[in-house]
Backbone as CSV, one residue per row, in Angstrom:
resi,resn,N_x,N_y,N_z,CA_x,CA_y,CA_z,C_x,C_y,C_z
1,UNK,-146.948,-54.433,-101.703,-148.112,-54.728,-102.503,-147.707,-55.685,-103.627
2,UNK,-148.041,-56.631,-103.661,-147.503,-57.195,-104.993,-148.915,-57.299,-106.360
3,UNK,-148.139,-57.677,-106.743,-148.710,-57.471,-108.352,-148.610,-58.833,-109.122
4,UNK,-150.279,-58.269,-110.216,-150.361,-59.801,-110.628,-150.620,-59.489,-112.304
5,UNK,-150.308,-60.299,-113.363,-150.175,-60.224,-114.786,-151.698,-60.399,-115.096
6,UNK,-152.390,-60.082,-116.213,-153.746,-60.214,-116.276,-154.271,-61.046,-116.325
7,UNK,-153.753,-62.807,-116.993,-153.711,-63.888,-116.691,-153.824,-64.355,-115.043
8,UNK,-153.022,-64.058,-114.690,-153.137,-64.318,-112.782,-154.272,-63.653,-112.775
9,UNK,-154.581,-62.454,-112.640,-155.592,-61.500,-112.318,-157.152,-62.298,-112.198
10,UNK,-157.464,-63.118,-113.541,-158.521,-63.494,-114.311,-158.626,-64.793,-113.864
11,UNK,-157.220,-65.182,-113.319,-157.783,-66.690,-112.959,-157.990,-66.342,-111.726
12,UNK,-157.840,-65.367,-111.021,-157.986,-65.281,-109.258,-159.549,-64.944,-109.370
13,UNK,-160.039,-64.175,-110.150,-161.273,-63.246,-109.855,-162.285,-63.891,-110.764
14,UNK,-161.896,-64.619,-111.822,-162.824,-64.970,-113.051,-163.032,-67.029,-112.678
15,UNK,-161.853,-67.239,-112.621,-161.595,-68.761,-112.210,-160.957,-69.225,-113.357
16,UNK,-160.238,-69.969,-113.825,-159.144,-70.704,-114.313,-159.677,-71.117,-115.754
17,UNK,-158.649,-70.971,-116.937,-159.014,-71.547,-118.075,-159.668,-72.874,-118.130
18,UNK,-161.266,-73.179,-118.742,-161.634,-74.526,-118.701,-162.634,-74.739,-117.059
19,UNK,-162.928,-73.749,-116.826,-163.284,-74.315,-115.392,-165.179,-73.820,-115.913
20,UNK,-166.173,-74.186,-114.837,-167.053,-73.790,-115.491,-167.587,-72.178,-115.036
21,UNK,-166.862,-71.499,-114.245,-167.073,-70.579,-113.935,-166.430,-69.588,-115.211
22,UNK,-165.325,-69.802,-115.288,-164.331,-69.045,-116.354,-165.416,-69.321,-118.166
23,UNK,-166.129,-70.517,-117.926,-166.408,-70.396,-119.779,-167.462,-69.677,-120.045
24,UNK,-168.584,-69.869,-118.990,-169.522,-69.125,-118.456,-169.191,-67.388,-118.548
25,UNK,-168.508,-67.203,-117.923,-167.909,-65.579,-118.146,-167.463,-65.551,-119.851
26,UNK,-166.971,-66.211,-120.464,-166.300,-65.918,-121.832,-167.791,-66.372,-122.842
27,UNK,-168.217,-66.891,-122.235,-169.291,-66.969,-123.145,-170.504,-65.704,-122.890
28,UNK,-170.664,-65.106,-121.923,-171.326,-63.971,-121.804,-170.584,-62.510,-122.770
29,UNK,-169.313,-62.710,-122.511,-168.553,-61.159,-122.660,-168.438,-61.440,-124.527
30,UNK,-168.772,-62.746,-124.859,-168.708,-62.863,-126.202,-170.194,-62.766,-126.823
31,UNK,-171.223,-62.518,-126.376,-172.191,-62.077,-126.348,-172.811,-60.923,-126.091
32,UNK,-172.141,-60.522,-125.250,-172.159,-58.865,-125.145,-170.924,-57.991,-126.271
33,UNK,-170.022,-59.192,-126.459,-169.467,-58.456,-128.106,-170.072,-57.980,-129.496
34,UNK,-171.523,-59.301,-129.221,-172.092,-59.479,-130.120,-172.979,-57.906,-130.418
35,UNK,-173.787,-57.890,-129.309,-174.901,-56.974,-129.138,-174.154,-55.360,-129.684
36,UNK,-172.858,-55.206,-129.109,-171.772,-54.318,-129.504,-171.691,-54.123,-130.828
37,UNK,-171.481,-55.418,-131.134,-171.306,-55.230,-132.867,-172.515,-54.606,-133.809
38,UNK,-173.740,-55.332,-133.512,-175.307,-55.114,-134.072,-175.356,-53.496,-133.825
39,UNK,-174.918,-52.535,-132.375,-175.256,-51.059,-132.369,-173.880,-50.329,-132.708
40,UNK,-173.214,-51.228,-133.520,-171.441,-50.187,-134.068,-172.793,-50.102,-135.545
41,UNK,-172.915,-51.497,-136.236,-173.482,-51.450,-137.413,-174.338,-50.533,-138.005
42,UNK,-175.515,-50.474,-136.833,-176.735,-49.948,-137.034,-176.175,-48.421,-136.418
43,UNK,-175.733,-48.035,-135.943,-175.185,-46.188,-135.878,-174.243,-46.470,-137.245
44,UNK,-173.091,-46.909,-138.267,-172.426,-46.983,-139.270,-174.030,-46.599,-140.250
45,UNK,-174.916,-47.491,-140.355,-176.008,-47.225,-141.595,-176.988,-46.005,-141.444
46,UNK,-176.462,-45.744,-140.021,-177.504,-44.504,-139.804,-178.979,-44.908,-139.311
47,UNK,-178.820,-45.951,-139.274,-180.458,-46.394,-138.504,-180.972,-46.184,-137.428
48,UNK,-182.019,-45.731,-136.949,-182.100,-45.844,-135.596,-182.636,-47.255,-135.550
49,UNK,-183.340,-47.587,-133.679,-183.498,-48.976,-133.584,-184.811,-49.722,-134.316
50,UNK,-186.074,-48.191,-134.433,-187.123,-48.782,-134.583,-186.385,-49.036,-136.365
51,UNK,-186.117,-48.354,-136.643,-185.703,-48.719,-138.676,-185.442,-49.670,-138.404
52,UNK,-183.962,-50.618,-137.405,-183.627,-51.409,-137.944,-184.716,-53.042,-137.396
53,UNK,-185.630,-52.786,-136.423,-186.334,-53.103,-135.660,-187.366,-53.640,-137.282
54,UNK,-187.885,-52.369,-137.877,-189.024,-52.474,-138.687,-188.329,-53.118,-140.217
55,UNK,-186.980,-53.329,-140.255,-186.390,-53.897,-141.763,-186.394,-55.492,-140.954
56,UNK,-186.409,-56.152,-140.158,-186.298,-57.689,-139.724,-187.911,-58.053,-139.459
57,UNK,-189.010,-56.947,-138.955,-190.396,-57.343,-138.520,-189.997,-57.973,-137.502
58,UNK,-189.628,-56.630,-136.257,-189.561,-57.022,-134.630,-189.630,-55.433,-134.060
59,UNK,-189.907,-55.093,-132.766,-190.286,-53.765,-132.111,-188.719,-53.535,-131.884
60,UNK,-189.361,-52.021,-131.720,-187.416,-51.194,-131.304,-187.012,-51.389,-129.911
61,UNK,-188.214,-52.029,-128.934,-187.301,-52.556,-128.088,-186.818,-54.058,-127.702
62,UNK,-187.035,-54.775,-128.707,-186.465,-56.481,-129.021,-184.473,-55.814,-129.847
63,UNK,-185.314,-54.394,-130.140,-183.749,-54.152,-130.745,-182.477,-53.800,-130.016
64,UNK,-182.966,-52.895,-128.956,-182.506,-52.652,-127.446,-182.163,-53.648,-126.528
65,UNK,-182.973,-54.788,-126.977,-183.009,-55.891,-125.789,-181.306,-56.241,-126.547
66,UNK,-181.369,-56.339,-127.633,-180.519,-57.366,-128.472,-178.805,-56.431,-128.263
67,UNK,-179.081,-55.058,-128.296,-177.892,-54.466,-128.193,-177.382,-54.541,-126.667
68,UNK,-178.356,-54.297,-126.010,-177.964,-54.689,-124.319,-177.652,-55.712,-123.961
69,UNK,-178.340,-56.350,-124.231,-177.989,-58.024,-123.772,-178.428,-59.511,-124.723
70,UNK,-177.757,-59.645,-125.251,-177.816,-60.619,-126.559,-177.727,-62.135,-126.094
71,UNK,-178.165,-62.621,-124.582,-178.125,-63.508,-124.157,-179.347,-64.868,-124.606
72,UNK,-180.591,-63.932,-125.174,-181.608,-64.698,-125.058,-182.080,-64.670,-126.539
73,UNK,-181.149,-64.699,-127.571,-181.444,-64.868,-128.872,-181.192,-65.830,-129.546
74,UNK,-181.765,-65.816,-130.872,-181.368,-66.746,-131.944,-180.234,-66.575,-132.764
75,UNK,-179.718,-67.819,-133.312,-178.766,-67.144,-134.070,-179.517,-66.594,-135.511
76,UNK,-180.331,-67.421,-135.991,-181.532,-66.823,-136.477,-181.844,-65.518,-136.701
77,UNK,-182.103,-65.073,-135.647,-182.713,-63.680,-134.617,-181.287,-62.947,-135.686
78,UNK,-179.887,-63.388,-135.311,-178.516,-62.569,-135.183,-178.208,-62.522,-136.670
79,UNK,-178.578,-63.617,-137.533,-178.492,-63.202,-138.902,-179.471,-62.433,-139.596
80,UNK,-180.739,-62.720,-139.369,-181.554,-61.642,-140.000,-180.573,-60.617,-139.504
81,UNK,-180.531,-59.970,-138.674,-180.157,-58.737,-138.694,-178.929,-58.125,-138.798
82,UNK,-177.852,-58.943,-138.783,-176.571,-58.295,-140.054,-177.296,-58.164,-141.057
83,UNK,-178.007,-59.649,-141.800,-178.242,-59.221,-143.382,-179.027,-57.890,-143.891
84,UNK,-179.795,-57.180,-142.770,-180.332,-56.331,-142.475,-179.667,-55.063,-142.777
85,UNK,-178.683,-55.305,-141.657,-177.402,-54.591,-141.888,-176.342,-54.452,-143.157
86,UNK,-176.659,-55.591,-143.964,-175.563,-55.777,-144.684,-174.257,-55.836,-144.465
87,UNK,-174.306,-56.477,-143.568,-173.097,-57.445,-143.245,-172.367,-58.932,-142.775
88,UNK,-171.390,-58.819,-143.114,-171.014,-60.175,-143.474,-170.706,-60.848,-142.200
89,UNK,-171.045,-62.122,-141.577,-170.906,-62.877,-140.803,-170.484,-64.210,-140.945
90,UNK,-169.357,-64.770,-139.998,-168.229,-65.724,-140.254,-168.375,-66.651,-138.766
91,UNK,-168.747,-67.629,-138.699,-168.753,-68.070,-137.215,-167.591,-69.464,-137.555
92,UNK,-166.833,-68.959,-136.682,-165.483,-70.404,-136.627,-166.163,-71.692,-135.415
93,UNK,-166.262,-72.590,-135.905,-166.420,-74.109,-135.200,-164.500,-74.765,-135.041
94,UNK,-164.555,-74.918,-133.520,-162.854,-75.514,-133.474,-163.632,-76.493,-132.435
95,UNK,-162.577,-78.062,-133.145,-163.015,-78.874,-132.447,-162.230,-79.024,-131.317
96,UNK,-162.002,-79.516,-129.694,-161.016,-79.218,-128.848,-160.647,-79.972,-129.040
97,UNK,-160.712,-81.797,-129.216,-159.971,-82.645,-129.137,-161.036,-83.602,-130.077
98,UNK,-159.960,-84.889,-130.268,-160.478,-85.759,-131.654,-161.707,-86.864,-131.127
99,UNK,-162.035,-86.859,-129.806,-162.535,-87.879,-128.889,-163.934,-87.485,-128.487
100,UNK,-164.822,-88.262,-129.400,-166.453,-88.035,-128.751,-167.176,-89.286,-128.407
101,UNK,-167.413,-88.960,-127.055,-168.226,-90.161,-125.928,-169.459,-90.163,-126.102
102,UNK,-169.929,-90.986,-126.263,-171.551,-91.536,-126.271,-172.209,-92.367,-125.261
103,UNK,-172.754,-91.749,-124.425,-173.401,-92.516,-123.041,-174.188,-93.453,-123.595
C-alpha cells in the first residue's frame, strides 16, 4: 500500500496549487471558515440566530443561511455582523506578482 503526505494527497484529489480546480476549493473552505467564525461568535455572546438576525435587520434564517453556507454574501452583509458581534475584522490583500495586463 503506499502512502502519500497531505500535500500529495490534495494535489491528487483536490488538483494542484494554482490550478482552477484547487482555488475554487480554497476559496469555498475559506468561506465556510467564515460562516464558522459568525456561529463560534454568536454562541461566545450568547445570542441566538433570530437576536443576532434582529441586531443587523435580517430574518434568523438569512442567519442560518450565513452560518451554513457563506457563499452568497456581502462583505457588507459580513461586517455588519461582526460589528454586531463586536468584533474585530482584519482582511489581508497580497499582491502575487508586480505585473498587471490590460487587454
Amino acid at each position: 500500500m503506499k502512502t502519500y503526505s497531505l500535500e500529495e494527497a490534495q494535489d491528487l484529489l483536490i488538483g494542484k496549487i494554482g490550478t482552477p480546480r484547487r482555488d475554487q476549493f480554497e476559496f469555498e473552505l475559506k468561506l465556510e471558515l467564515i460562516g464558522a467564525m459568525i456561529k463560534t461568535a454568536r454562541k461566545e455572546r450568547h445570542l441566538t440566530q433570530e437576536q443576532l438576525g434582529e441586531l443587523i435587520g435580517v430574518r434568523k434564517s438569512q442567519i442560518s443561511k450565513l452560518e451554513n453556507n457563506a457563499k452568497n454574501v456581502t462583505i457588507e452583509t459580513i461586517m455588519k455582523v461582526f460589528e454586531a458581534l463586536k468584533a474585530k475584522v482584519n482582511f489581508k490583500v497580497e499582491l502575487l506578482n508586480n505585473e498587471v495586463n490590460i487587454a
